[in-house]
N, C-alpha and C positions, 0 to 999 in steps of 0.2 A: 591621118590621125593615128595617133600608138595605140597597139589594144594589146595589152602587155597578156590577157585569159587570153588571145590565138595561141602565146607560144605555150601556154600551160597545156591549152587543149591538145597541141601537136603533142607533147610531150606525153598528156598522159595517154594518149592514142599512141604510143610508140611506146609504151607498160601494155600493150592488149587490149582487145575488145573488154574482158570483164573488168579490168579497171577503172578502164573509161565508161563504162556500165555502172560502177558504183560512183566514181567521181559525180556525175551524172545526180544519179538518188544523193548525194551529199549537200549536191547544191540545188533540189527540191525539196531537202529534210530544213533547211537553212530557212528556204523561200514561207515554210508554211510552220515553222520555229518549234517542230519538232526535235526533241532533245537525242536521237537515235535515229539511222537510219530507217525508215519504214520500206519495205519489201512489201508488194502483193495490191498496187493501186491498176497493177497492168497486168497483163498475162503472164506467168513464166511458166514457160514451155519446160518439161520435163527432160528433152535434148539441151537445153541451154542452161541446167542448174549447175554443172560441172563450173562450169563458165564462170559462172552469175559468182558461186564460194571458191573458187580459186584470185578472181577478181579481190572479196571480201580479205580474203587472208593476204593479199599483193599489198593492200591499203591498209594493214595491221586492226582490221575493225575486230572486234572480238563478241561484239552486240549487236541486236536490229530489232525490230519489232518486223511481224509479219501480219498485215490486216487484211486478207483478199479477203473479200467477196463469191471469189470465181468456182466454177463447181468440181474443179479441180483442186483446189486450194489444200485439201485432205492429203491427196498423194504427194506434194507438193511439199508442205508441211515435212509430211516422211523421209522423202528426200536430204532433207534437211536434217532432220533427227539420224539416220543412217550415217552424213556423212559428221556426226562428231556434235551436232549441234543439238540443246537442249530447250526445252520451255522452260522456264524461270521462272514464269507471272506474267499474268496481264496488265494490260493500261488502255490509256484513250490516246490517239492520235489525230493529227489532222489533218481533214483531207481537203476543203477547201473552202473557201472563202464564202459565206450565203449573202445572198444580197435580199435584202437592204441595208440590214445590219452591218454588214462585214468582219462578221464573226467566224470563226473558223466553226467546220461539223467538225464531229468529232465523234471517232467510231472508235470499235471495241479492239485489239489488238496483242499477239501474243509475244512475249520477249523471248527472243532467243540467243542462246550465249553458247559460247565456243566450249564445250566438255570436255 
């Protein structure tokens, strides 16, 4: 069977881990028809932000929302603001599917734009 997303995925794994990191959150922003990537449904390690916004600028994104939860989320945030990025405004995003409904939740979230 042809699976024409292997060669994308090699390829985009052959742009670097934080690419293929955002690639990744693109086609989870897609799955749950989030208009922007959402940042902050996992952990992100303060060693891996480098990463995570050189990936973001590789994929020419310029926007995200950032909704964590995590008790880190603050410095994290910072990180963010230091390397260039700003809060904009907030909005609601979504994070996933309730059953029985199958309605998406829908939590609070901050926009960040490239400054």
């Amino acid at each position: 069977m042809d699976r024409p997303y292997k060669d994308l995925e090699a390829r985009s794994k052959d742009r670097g881990e934080g690419f293929a990191w955002v690639f990744r959150l693109y086609e989870e922003s897609l799955e749950k028809e989030n208009s922007r990537l959402d940042l902050g449904r996992e952990c992100i390690l303060e060693k891996d932000i480098p990463l995570l916004l050189k990936g973001l600028e590789e994929a020419g994104i310029r926007e995200f929302t950032f909704s964590s939860g995590w008790s880190s989320s603050n410095e994290t945030a910072f990180e963010f603001y230091k390397a260039g990025w700003k809060v904009t405004g907030m909005t609601l995003v979504n994070t996933h599917k309730e059953w029985p409904t199958e309605n998406y939740k829908q939590e609070p979230a901050f926009i960040f734009t490239r400054g």
